[in-house]
N, CA, C and O of each residue as an XYZ file, in Angstrom:
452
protein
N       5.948     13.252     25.153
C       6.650     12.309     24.282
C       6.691     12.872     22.856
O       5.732     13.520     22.440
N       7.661     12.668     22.170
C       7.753     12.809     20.470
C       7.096     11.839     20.075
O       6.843     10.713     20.504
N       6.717     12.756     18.707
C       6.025     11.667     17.770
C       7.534     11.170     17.347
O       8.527     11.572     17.953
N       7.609     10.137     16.101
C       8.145      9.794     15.516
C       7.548      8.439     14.066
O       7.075      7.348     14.384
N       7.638      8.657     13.341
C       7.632      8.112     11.974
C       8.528      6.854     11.386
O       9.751      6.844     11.247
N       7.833      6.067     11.158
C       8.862      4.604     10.654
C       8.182      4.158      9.475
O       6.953      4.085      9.469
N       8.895      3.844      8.443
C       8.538      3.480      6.979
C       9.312      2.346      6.612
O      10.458      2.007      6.907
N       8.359      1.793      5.845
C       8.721      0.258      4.868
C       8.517      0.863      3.566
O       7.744      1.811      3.428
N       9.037      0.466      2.802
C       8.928     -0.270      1.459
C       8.487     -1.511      1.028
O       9.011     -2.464      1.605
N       7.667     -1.761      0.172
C       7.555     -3.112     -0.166
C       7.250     -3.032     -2.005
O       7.170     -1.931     -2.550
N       7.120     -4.208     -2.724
C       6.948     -4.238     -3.858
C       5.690     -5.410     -4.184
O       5.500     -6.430     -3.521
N       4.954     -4.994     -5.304
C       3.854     -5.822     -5.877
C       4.003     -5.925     -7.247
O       4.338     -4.916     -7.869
N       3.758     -7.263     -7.991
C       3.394     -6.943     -9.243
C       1.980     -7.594     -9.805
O       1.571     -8.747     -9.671
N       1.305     -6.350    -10.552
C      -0.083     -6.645    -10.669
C      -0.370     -6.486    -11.878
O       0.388     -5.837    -12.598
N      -1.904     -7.224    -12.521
C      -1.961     -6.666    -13.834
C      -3.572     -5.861    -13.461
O      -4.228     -6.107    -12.450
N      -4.009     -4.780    -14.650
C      -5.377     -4.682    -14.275
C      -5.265     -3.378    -15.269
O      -4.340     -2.585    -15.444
N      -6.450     -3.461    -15.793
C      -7.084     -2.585    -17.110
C      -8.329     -1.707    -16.521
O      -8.984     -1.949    -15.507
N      -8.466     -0.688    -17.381
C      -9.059      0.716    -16.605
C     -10.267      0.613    -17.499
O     -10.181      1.248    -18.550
N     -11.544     -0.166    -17.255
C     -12.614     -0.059    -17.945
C     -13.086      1.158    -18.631
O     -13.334      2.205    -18.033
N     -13.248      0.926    -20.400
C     -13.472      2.376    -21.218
C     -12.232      3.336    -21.174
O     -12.339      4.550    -21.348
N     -11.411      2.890    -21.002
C     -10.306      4.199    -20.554
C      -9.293      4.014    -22.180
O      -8.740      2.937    -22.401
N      -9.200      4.921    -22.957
C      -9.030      4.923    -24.416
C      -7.197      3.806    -24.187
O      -6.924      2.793    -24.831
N      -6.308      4.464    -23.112
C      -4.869      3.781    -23.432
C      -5.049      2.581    -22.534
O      -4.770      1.451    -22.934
N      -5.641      2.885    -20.987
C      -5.254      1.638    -20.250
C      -6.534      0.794    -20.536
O      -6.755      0.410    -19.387
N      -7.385      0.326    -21.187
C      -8.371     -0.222    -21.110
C      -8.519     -1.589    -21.634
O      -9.535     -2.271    -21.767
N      -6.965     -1.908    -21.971
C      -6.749     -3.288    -22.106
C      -5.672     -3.887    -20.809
O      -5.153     -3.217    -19.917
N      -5.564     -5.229    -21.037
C      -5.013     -5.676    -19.717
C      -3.159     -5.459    -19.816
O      -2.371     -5.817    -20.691
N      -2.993     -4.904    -18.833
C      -1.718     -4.412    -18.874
C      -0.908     -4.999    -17.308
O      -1.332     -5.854    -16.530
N       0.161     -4.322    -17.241
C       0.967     -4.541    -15.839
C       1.697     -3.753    -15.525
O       2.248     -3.043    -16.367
N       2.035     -3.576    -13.615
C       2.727     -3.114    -13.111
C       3.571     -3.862    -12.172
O       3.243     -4.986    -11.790
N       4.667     -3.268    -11.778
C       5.221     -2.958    -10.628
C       5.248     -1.696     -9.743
O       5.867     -0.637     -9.848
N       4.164     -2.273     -8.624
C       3.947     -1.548     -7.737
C       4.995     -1.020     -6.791
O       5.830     -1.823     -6.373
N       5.052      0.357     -6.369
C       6.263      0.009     -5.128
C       5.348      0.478     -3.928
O       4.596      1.417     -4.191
N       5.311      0.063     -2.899
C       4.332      0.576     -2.110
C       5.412      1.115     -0.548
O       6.397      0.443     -0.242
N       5.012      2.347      0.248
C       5.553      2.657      0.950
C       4.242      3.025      1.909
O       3.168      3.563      1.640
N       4.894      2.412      3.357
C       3.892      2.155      4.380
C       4.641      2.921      5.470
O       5.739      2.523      5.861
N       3.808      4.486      6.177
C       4.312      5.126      7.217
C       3.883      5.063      8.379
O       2.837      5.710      8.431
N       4.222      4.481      9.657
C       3.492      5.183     10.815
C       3.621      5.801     11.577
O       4.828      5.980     11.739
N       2.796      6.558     12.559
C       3.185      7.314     13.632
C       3.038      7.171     14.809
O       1.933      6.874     15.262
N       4.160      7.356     15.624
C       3.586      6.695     16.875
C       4.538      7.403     17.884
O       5.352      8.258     17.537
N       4.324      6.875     19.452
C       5.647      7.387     20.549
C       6.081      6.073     20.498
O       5.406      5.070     20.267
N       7.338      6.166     20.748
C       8.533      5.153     21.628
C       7.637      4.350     22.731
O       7.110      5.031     23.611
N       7.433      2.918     22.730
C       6.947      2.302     24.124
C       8.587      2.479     25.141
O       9.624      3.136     25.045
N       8.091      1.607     25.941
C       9.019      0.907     27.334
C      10.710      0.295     26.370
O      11.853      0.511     26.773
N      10.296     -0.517     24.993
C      11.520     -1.099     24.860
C      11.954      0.134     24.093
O      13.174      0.099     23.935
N      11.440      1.129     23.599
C      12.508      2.033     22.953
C      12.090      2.083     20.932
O      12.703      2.477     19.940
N      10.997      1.565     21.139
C      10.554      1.487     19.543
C       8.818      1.428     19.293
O       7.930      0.785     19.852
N       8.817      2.204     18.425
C       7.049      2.642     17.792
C       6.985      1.414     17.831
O       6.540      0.903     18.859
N       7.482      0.426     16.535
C       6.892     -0.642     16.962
C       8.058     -1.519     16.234
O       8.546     -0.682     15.475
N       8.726     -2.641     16.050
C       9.432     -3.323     15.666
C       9.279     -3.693     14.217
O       8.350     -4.457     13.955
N      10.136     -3.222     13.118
C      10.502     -3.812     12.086
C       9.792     -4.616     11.715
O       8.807     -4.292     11.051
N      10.015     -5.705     11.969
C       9.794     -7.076     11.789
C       8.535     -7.479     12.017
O       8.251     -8.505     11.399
N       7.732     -7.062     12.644
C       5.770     -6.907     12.968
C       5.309     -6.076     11.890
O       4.429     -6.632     11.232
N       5.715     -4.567     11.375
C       5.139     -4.041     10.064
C       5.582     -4.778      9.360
O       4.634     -5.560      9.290
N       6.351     -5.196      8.714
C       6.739     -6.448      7.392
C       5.789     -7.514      7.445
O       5.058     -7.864      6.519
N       5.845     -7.991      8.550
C       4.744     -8.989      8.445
C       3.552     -8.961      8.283
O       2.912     -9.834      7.695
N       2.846     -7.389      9.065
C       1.947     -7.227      9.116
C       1.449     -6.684      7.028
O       0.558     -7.149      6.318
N       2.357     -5.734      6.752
C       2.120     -5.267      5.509
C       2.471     -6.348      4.838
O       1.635     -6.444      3.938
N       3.411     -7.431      4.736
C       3.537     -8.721      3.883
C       2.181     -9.366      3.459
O       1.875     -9.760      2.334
N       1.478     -9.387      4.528
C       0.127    -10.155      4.935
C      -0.795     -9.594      4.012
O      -1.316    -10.301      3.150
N      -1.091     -8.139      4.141
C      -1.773     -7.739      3.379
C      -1.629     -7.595      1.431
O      -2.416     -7.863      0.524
N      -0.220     -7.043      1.461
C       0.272     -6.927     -0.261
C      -0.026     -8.091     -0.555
O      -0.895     -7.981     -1.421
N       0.288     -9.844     -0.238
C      -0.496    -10.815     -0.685
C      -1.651    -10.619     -1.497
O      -1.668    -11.154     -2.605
N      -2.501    -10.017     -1.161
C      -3.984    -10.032     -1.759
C      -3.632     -9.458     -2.922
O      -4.136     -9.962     -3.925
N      -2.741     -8.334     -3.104
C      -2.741     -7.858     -4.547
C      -1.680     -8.500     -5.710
O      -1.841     -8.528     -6.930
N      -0.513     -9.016     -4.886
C       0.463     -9.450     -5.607
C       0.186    -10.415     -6.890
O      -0.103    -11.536     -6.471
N       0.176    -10.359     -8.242
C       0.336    -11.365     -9.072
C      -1.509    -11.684     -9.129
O      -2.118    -12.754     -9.151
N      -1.915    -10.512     -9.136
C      -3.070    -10.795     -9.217
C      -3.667     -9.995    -10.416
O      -2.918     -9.237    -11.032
N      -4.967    -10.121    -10.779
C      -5.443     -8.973    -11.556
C      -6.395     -8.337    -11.397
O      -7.503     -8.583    -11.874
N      -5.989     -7.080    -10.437
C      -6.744     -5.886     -9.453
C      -7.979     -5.735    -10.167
O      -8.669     -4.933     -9.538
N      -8.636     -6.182    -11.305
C      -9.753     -5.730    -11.689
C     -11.001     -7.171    -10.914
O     -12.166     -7.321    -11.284
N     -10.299     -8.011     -9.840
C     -11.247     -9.246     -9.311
C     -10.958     -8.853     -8.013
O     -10.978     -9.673     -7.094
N     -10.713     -7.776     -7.857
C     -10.644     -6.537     -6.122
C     -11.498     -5.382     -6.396
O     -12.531     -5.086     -5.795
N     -11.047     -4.872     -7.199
C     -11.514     -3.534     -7.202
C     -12.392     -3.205     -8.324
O     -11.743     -3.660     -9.266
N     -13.340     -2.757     -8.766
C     -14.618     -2.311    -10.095
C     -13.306     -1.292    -11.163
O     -13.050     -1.393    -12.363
N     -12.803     -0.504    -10.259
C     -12.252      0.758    -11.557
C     -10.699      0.509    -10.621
O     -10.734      1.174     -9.586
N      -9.455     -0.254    -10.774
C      -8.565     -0.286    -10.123
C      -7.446      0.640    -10.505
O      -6.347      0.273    -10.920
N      -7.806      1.774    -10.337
C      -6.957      2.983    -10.144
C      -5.436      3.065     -9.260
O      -4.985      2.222     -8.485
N      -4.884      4.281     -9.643
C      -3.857      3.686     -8.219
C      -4.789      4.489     -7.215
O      -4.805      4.013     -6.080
N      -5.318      5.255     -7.354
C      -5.948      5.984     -6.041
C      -6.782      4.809     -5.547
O      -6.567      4.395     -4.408
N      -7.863      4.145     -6.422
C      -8.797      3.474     -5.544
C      -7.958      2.276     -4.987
O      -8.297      1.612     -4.007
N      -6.384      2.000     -6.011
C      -6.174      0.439     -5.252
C      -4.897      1.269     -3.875
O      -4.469      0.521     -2.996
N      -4.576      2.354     -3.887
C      -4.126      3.074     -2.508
C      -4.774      3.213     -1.432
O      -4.166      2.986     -0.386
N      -6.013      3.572     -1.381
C      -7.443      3.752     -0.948
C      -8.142      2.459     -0.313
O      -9.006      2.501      0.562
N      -7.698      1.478     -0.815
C      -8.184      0.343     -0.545
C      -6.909     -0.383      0.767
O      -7.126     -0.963      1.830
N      -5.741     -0.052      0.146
C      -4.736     -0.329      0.279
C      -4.424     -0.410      2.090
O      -4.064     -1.312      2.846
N      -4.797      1.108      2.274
C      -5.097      1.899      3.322
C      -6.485      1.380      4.182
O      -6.563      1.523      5.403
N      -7.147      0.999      3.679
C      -8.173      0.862      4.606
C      -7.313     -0.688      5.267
O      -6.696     -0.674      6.332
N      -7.405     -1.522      4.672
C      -6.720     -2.612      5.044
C      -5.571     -2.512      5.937
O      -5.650     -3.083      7.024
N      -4.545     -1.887      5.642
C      -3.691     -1.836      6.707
C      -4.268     -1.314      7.976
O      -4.263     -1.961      9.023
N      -4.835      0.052      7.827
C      -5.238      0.540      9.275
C      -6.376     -0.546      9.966
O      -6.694     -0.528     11.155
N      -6.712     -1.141      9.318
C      -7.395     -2.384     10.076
C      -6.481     -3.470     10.896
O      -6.870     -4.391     11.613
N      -5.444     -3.164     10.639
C      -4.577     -4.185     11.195
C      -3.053     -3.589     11.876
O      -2.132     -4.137     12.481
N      -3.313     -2.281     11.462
C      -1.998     -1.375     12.362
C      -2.290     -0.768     13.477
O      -2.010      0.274     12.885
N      -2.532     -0.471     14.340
C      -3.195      0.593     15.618
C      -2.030      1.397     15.495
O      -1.077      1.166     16.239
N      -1.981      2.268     14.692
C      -1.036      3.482     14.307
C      -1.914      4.426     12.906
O      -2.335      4.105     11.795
N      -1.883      5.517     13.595
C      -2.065      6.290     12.302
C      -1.183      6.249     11.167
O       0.047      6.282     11.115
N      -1.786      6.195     10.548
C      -0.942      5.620      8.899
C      -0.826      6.340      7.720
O      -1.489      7.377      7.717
N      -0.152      6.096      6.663
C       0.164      6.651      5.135
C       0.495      5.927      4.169
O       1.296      5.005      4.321
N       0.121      6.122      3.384
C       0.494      4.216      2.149
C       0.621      5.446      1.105
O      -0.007      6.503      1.055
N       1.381      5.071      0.507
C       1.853      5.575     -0.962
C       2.513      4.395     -1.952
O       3.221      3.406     -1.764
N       1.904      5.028     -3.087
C       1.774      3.289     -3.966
C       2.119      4.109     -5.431
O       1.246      4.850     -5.882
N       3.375      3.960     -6.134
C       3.805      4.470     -7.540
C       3.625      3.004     -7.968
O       4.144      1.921     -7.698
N       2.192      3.692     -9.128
C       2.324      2.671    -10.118
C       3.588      3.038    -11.360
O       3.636      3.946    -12.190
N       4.584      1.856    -11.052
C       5.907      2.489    -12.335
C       6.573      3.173    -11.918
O       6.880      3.205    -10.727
N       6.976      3.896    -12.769
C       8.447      5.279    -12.315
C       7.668      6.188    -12.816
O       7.117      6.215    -13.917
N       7.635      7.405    -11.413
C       7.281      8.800    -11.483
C       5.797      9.028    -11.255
O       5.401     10.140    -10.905
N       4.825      7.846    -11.471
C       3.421      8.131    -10.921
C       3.045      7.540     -9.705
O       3.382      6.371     -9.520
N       2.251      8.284     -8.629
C       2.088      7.901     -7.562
C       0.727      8.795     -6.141
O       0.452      9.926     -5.739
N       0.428      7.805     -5.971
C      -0.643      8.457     -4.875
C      -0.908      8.271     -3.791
O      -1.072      7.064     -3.612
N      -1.078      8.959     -2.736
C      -0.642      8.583     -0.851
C      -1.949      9.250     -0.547
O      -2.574     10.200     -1.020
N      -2.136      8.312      0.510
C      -3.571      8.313      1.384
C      -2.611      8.496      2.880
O      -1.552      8.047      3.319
N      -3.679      9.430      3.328
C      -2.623      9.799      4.717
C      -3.851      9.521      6.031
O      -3.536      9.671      7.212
């Protein structure tokens, strides 16, 4: 069987300040864009897994961060540690090997594979 790869997009907006950190170390904000990959074979109906089950499933999770302020999640909310985190959570709830990539803003960004 082929592998094959299926990706979402989704969006968050969060606020959260980088303890001691000279620019971000006051409370600031983003828009997150977060991109969720998996890998998998084709079952019986002809699909890794249906659309509409990762949305929900990743909907479920971005909740926790959305409109929140990542520093009452995470100690140092980085994009790596809140990618990192990001990732553990989904693969808890995907049975697919996975990839999350999360640009905080335009042009910065970090993927856990």
């Amino acid at each position: 069987m082929m592998k094959m790869k299926l990706g979402i997009i989704d969006h968050i907006d969060s606020a959260h300040y980088l303890p001691e950190h000279r620019t971000c170390g006051i409370v600031h904000g983003h828009t997150y864009k977060v991109e969720i990959v998996i890998e998998g074979e084709k079952n019986e109906n002809g699909m890794v897994m249906d659309f509409y089950d990762i949305k929900k499933v990743v909907k479920e999770v971005l909740k926790e961060y959305d409109h929140r302020l990542l520093n009452d999640i995470l100690e140092f909310p980085s994009v790596e540690n809140l990618c990192e985190h990001m990732h553990r959570n989904l693969s808890s709830k995907l049975d697919f090997p996975l990839s999350v990539k999360v640009w905080e803003g335009e042009g910065k960004w970090c993927e856990v594979c």
